[in-house]
C-alpha positions as CSV (number, residue, x, y, z in Angstrom):
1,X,-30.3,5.6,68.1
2,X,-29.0,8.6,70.0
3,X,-26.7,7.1,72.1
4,X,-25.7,5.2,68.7
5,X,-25.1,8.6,67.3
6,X,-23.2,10.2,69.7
7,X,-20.3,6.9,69.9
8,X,-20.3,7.7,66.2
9,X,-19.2,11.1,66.4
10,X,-16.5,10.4,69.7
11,X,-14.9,7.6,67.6
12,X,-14.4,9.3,65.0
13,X,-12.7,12.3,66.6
14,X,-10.2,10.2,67.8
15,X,-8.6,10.2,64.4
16,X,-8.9,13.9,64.0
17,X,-7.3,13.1,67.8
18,X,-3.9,10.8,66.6
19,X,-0.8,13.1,65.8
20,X,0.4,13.4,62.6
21,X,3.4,11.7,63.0
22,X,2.3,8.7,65.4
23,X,3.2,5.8,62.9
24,X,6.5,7.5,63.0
25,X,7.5,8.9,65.6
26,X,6.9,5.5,67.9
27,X,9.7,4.1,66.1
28,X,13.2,4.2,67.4
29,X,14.9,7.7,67.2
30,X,18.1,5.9,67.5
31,X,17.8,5.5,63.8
32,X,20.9,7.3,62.2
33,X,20.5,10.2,59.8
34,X,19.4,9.2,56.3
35,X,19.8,12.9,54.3
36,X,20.3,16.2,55.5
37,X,19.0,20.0,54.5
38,X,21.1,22.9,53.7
39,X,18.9,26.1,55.2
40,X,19.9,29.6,53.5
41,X,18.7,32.8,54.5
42,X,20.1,36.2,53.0
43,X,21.9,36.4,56.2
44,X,22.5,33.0,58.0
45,X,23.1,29.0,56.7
46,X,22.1,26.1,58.6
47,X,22.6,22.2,58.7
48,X,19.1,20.5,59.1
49,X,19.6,16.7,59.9
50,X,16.7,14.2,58.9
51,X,16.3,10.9,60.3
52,X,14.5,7.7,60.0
53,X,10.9,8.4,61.9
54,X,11.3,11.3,62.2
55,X,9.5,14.8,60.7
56,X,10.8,18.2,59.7
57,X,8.2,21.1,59.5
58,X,9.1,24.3,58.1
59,X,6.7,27.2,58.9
60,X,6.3,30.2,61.4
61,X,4.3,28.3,63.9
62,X,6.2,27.1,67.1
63,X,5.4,23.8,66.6
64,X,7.4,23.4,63.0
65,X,11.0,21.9,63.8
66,X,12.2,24.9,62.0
67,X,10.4,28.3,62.4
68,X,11.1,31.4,60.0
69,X,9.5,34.4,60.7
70,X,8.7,35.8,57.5
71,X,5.5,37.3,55.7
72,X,5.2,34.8,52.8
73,X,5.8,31.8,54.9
74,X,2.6,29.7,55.9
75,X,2.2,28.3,59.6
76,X,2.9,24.9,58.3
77,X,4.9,26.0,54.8
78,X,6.5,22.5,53.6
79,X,6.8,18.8,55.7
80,X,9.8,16.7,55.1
81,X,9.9,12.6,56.2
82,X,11.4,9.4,55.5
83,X,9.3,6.0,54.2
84,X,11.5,3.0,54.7
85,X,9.7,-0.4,53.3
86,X,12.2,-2.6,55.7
87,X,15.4,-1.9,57.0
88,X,17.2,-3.1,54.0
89,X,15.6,-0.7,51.5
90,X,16.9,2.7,50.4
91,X,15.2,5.8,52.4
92,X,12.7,7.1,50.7
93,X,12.1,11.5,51.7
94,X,9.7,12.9,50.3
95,X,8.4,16.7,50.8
96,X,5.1,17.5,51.5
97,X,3.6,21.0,50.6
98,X,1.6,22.7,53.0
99,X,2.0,26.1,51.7
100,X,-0.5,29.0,50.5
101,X,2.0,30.8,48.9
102,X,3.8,27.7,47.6
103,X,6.8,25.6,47.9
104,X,9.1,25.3,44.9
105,X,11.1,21.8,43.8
106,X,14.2,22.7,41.3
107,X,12.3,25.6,40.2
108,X,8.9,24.1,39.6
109,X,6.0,24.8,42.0
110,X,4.9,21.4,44.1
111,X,1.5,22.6,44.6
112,X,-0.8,22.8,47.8
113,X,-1.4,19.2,49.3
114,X,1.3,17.6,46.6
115,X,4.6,16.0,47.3
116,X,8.2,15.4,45.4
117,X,10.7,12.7,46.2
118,X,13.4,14.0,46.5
119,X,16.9,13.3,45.0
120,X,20.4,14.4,45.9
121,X,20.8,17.8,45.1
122,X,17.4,18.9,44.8
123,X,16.6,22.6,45.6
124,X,13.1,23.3,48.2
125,X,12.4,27.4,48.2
126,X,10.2,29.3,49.9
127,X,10.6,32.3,47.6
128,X,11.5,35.7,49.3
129,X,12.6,33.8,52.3
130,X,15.0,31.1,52.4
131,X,16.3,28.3,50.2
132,X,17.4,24.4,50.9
133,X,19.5,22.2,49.8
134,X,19.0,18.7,49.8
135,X,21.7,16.1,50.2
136,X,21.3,12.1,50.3
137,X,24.3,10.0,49.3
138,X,24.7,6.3,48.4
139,X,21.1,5.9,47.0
140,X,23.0,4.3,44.7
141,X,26.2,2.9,46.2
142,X,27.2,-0.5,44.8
143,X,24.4,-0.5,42.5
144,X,25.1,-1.1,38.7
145,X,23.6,1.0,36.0
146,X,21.0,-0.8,34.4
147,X,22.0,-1.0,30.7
148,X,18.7,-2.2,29.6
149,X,16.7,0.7,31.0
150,X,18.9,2.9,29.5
151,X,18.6,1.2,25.9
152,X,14.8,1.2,26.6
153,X,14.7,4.9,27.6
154,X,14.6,6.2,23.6
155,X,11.6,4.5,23.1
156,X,9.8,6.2,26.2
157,X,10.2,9.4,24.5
158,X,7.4,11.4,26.6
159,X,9.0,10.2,30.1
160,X,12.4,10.7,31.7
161,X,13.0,7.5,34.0
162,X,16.0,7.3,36.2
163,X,18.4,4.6,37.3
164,X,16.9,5.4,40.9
165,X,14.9,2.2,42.3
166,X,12.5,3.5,45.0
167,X,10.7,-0.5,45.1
168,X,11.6,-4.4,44.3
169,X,9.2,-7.2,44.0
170,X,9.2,-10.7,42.3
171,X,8.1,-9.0,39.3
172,X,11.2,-6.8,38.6
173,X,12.1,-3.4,39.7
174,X,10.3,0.3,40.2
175,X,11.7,3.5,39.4
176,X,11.4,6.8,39.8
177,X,9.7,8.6,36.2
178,X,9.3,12.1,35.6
179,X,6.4,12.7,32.9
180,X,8.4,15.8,30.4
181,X,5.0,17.6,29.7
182,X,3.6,17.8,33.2
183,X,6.4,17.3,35.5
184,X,4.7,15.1,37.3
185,X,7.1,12.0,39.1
186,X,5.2,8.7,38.7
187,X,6.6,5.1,39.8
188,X,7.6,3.1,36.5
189,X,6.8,-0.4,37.2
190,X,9.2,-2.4,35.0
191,X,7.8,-6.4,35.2
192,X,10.6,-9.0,33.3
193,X,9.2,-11.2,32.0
194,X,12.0,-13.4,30.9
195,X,10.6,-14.6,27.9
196,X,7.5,-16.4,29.5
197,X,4.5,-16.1,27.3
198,X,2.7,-16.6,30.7
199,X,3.8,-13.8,32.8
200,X,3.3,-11.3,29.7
201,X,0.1,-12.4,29.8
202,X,-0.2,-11.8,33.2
203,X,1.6,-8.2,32.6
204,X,-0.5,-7.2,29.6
205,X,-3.8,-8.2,31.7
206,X,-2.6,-6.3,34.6
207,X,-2.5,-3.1,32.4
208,X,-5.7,-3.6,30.6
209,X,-7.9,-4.2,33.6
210,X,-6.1,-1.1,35.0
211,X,-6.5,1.2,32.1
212,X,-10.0,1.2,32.9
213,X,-10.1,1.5,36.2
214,X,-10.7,5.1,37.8
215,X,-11.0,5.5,41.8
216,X,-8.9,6.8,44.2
217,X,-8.6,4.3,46.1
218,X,-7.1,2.0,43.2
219,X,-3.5,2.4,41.6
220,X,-4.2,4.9,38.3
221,X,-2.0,3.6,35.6
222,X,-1.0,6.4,32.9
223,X,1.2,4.9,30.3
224,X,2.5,1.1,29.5
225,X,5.3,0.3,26.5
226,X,6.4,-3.4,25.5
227,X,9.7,-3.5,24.8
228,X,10.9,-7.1,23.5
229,X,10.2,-9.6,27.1
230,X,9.8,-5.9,29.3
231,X,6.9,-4.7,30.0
232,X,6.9,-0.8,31.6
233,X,4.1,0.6,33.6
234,X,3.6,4.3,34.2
235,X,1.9,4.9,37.4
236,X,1.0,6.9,41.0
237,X,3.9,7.3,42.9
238,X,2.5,6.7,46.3
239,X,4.2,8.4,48.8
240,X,3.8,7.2,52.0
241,X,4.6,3.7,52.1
242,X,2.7,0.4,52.7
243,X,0.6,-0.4,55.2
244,X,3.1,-3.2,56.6
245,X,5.7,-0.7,56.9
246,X,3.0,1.6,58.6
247,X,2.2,-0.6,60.8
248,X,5.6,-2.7,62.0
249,X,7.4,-1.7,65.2
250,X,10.9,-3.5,65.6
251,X,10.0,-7.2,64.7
252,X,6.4,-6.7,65.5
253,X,3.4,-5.2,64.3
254,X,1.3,-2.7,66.5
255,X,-2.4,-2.4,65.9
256,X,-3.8,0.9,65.0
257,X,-6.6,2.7,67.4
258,X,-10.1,1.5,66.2
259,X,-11.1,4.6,64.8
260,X,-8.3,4.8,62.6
261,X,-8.9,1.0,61.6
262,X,-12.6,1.9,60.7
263,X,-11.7,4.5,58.5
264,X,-8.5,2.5,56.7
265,X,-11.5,-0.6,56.4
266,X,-14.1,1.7,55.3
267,X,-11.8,3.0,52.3
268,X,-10.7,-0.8,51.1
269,X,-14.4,-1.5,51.4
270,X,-14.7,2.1,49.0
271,X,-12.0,0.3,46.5
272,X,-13.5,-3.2,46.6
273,X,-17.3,-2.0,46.0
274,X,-15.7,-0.5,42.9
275,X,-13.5,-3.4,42.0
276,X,-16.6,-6.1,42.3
277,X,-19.0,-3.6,40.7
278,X,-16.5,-4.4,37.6
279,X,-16.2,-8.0,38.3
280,X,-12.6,-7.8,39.0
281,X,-11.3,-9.9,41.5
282,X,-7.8,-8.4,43.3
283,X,-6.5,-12.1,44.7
284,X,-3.7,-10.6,46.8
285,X,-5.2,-8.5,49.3
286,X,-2.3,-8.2,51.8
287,X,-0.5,-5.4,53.5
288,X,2.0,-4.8,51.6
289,X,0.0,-4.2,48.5
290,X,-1.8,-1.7,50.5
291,X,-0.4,1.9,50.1
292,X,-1.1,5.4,51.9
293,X,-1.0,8.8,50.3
294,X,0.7,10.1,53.5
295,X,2.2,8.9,57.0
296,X,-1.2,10.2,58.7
297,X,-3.7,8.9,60.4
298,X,-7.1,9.2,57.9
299,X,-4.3,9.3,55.0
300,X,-6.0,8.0,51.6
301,X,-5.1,4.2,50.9
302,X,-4.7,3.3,47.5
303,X,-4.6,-0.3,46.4
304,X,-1.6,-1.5,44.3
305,X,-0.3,-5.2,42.5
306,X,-3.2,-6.2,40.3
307,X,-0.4,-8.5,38.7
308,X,-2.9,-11.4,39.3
309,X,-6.1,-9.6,39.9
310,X,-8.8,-11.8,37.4
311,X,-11.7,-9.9,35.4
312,X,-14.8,-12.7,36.7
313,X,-17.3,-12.7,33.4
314,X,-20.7,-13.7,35.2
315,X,-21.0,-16.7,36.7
316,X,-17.2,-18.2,35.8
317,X,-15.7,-19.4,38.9
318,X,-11.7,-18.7,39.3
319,X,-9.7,-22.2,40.3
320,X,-6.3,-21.0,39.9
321,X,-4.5,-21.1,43.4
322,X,-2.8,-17.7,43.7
323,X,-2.4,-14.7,46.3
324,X,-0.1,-14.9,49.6
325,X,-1.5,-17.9,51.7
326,X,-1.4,-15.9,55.4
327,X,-4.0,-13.5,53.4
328,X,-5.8,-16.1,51.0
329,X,-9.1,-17.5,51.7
330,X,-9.5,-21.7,52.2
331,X,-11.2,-21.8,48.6
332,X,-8.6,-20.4,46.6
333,X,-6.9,-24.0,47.4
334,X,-3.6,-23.9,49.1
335,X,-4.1,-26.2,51.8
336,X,-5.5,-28.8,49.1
337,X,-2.6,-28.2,46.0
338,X,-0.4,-31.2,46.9
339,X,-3.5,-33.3,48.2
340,X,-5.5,-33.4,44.7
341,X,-8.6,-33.0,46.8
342,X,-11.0,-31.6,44.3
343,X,-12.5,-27.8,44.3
344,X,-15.1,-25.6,43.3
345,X,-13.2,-23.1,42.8
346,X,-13.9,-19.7,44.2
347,X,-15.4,-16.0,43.3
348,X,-14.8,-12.4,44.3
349,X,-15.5,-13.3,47.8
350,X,-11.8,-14.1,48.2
351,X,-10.9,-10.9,48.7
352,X,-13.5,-10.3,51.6
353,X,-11.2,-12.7,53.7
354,X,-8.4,-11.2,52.6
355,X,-9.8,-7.9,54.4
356,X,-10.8,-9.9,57.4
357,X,-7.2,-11.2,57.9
358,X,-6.0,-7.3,57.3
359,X,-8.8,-6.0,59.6
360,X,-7.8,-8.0,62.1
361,X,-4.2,-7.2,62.4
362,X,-5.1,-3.7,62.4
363,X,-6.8,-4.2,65.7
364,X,-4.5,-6.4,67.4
365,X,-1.3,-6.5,65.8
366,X,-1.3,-10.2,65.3
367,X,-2.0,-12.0,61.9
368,X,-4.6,-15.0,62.6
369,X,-3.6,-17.8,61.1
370,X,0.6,-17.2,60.6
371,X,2.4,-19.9,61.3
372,X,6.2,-20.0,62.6
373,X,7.3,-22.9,59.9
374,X,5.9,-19.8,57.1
375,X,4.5,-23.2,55.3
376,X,2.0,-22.3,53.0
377,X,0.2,-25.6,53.6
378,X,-0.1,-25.3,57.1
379,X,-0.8,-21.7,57.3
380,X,-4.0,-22.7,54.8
381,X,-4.8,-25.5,56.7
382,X,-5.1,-22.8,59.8
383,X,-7.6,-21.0,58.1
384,X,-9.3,-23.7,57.0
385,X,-10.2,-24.8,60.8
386,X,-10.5,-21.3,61.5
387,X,-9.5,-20.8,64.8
388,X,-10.3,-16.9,65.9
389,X,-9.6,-16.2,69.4
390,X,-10.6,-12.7,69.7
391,X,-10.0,-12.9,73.9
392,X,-6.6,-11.8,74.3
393,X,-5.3,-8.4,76.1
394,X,-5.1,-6.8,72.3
395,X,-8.8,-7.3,72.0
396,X,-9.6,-5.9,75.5
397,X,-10.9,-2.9,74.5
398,X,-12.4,-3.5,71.1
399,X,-15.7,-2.8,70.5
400,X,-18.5,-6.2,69.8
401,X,-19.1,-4.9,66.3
402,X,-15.4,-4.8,65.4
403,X,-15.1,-8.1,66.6
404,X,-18.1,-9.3,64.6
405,X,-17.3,-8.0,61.4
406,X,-13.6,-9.6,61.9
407,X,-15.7,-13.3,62.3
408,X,-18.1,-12.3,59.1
409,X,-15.3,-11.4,57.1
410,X,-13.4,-14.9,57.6
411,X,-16.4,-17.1,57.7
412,X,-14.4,-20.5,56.0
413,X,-17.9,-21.3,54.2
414,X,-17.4,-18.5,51.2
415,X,-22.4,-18.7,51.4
416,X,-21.5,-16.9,54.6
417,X,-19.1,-14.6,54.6
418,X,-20.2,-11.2,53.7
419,X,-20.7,-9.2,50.8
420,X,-19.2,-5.9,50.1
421,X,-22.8,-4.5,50.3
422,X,-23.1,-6.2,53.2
423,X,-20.0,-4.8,55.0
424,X,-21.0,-1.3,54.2
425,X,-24.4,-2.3,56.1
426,X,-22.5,-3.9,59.0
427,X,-23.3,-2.2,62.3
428,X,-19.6,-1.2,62.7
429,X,-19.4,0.2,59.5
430,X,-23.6,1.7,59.2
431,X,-23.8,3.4,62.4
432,X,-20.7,5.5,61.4
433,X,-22.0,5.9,57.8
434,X,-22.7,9.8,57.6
435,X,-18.8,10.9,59.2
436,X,-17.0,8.1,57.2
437,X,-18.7,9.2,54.3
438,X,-18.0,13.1,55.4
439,X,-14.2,12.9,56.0
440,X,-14.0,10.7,52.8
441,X,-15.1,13.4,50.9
442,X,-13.5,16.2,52.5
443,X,-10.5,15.4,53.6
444,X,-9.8,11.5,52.2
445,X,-10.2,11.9,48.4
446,X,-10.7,16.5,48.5
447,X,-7.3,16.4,46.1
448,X,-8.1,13.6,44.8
449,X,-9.3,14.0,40.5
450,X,-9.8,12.2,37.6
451,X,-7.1,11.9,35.7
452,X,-7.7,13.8,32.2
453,X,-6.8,10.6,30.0
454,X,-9.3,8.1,31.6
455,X,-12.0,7.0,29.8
456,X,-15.1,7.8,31.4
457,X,-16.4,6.1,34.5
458,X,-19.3,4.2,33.2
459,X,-17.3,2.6,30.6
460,X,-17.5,-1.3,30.4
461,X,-15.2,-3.6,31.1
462,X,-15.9,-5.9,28.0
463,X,-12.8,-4.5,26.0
464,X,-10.8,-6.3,29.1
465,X,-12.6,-9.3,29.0
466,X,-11.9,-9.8,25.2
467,X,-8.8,-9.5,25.9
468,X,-8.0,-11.5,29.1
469,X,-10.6,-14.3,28.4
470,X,-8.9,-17.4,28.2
471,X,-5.5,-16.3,28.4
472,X,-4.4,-17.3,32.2
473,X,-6.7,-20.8,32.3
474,X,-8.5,-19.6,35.6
């Protein structure tokens, strides 16, 4: 129990142990410049390049790429970095407030812990000290104004919504939202739904099993509007990327340290407890639908995409087959859709598999059952046979209990595969317990608050199953 104890304590300081910048720094500085910052002093200008994985710190401690020596400026005053989804999407820079005395965005105050995307022309101030200006061209280069959203912007009265895409999925297109009465930017999620009666049922369930949702580890939705076959969602803008992006090196992913997996793991387990507690099912746990908060190590992960997330009444088994095959669990049917072999269908447990497959990328970099062909048949029928081989040089030095969790989480026989309760009583997970639980609460979710027009947390979910009951056949 001691010795238990103390491996407890050294594993988890090697988080506290990671620099800042190590997801982005590792990648390759011959990146070109995506924006650039205009410095003014009362007495001096300066051209401040930023590129892609890459940081700029502003403060009076050696360390920041820029030091000014001034009295109202903190050690570390305001952060500035890039997220770039894949190498074809627009850089995203985003600025990061550090500051006791406060950093100011186009006049407005960002707030301690808070960050801004920025936009071409934006103005950052440290007030009494020095000013910049921020440039970023061809955001939009070659990219048509969107007539619709402009039609559709009268009726979203309370939100200004720009032409600037910051995201792209099969569902449509994400922009940047500023919210008039607070300021705040949020991502509006615009889903088109092309006159399918089907995927606005899928849309409108997606909002109502997120309207009642509160937990920071789970996408907070703040606003939805209908607008003829458009549906537009109003939510967090997540500002540090996914966790593919995080993760991806070149052409390759690169596994994280184990501590830093553990506590990524122990905050999906944090989001799942609370989705299964609901009887929600997420059905397309993946990487990509995992976002951080931040480019840290220990940075909060919030879970996105419940666009075919399923609210389970009871005992009602789902039989739909949905999700992303490389993630999805042999129940949910992929392997068997063009056999007609017939199925029980499946239950929440799908998305404990789903967290084995990303649990075991973190630690080695390497997906278990992707296959080169990217057939979703044959990649099911790899994880049907379940073939772990946990032997290579990436596994070299991880831990037994890591390794056993990995094999509990994608047990093929759904009886077997652990619970959520069960993961949090794991050894890897319980013998860690009390500092997990300690830097969730103090440094994870500290800024974290309920957003004032949530409904309260003990609130039932029968309003959603009303409404989603029947609608999707699963």
């Amino acid at each position: 129990m001691k010795s238990g104890t103390q491996h407890s304590t050294q594993l988890l300081m090697e988080v506290e142990e990671i620099p800042p910048t190590s997801s982005v720094a590792s990648r390759e500085e011959a990146c070109g410049r995506v924006a650039t910052l205009l410095m003014r002093t009362t007495t001096d200008e300066k051209l401040i390049p930023i590129y892609r994985g890459k940081q700029v710190r502003v403060g009076r401690k050696p360390i920041c790429e820029e030091v000014v020596l001034h009295s109202v400026v903190s050690n570390l005053h305001f952060t500035v970095y890039v997220v770039m989804f894949d190498d074809a999407s627009q850089p995203l820079v985003y600025c990061w407030d550090n500051s006791r005395n406060g950093t100011y965005h186009n006049g407005r105050i960002i707030g301690t812990g808070n960050r801004v995307l920025l936009t071409d022309g934006d103005l950052i101030e440290i007030r009494h000290a020095c000013s910049f200006m921020f440039y970023q061209t061809n955001l939009t280069a070659n990219v048509p104004i969107d007539s619709i959203l402009e039609a559709d912007r009268a009726v979203m009265e309370n939100y200004n919504i720009s032409q600037r895409i910051i995201g792209r999925g099969t569902f449509g297109k994400v922009f940047l939202a500023v919210d008039k009465k607070t300021q705040k930017q949020l991502a509006c999620k615009v889903i088109e739904t092309g006159g399918s009666k089907s995927r606005m049922t899928k849309a409108r369930t997606e909002v109502a099993i997120l309207e009642r949702l509160c937990h920071p580890n789970v996408v907070t939705v703040y606003d939805y509007h209908i607008i003829q076959d458009r549906i537009y969602i109003l939510e967090d803008l997540i500002t540090g990327g996914d966790l593919f992006s995080y993760l991806v090196k070149g052409d390759v992913l690169r596994p994280v340290p184990e501590a830093e997996a553990l506590v990524i793991v122990f905050q999906i387990l944090k989001a799942l407890e609370y989705l299964h507690s609901k009887n929600v099912a997420h059905r397309d746990l993946k990487l990509d639908n995992i976002l951080l908060v931040s480019q840290q190590a220990g940075s909060r992960i919030v879970l996105v995409d419940f666009g075919i997330s399923k609210y389970v009444d009871g005992q009602r088994r789902m039989t739909t087959v949905v999700g992303t095959p490389e993630f999805s669990a042999p129940e949910v049917g992929f392997a068997d859709v063009h056999k007609g072999r017939s199925r029980r269908g499946y239950d929440i447990k799908c998305d404990i598999w789903s967290l084995g497959v990303v649990l075991h990328i973190l630690l080695s970099g390497i997906s278990p059952f992707y296959d080169t062909s990217e057939k979703p048949s044959k990649i099911a029928r790899n994880a049907r046979e379940c073939q772990l081989n946990m032997t290579g040089p990436a596994w070299r030095h991880i831990s037994l209990n890591a390794k056993d969790l990995v094999s509990q989480l994608i047990a093929v026989d759904p009886e077997e595969r652990l619970s959520v309760t069960q993961c949090l009583s794991h050894p890897w997970i319980s013998m860690h317990m009390a500092d997990l639980q300690t830097i969730y609460d103090t440094k994870i979710t500290a800024d974290w608050k309920v957003p004032g027009h949530k409904v309260a947390e003990n609130d039932s979910m029968s309003g959603v199953y009303r409404f989603v009951n029947g609608t999707d056949g699963v």
